[in-house]
N, C-alpha and C positions, 0 to 999 in steps of 0.2 A: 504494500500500500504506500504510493505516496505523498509523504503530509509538506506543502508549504510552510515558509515561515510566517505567512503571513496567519495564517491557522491556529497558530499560538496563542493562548492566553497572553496578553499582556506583551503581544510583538509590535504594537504601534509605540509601546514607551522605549524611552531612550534610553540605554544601556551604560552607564559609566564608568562601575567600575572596572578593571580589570577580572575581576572574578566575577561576576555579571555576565559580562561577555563572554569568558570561557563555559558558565553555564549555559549563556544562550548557545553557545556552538556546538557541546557537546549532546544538545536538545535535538538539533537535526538529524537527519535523515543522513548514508553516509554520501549518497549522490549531492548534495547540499554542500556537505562540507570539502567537498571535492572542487567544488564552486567558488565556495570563497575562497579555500588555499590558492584554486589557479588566479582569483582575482589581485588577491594579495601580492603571489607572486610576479605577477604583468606590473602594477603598479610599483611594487618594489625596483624593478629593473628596465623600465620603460627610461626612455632618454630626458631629461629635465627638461623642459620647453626653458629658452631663454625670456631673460624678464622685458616687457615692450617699452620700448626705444618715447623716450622725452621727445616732446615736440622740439626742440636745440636738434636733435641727431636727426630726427627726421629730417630737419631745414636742411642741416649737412650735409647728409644724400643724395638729396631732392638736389642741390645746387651741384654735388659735383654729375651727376645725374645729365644733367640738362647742359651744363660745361661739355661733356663726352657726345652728346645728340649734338651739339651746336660743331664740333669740331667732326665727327661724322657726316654732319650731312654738307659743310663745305667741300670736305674733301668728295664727297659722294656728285655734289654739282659740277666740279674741275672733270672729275672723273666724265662725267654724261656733257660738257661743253666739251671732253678734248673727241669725245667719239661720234657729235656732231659734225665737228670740223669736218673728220675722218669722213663720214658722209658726204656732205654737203664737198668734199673733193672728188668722192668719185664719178 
């Protein structure tokens, strides 16, 4: 038979303390607790997301950013004026 957690007496309160929560776990079913160990462990060793960047670093970016597009697409025009030429001779 299998039982939810949510099937529990007393499973919408919130568990604190450390022995609490080893009760609630040891409550489960053992396909349950197979669930959380995998969840524990994904979370345990998942990569840390980096912390999001201050409106300052964004400015930063954004201008060398737009510096690099500005200096691409000059050279991008030279490039497409010298193959004009090149046309426009034959």
């Amino acid at each position: 038979m299998f039982v939810r957690a949510s099937d529990y007496k007393y499973a919408n309160a919130m568990s604190t303390s450390r022995e609490e929560l080893l009760k609630s776990f040891d409550l489960l079913p053992e396909v349950e607790k197979r669930e959380v160990a995998s969840e524990i462990i994904r979370r345990m060793f998942s990569p840390r997301r980096e912390p999001a960047m201050d409106e300052h670093q964004m400015k930063s970016l954004y201008d060398s950013f737009a510096d690099e597009d500005h200096e691409l697409a000059e050279g991008g025009m030279e490039d497409y004026n010298k193959s004009l030429a090149i046309e426009d001779a034959q």
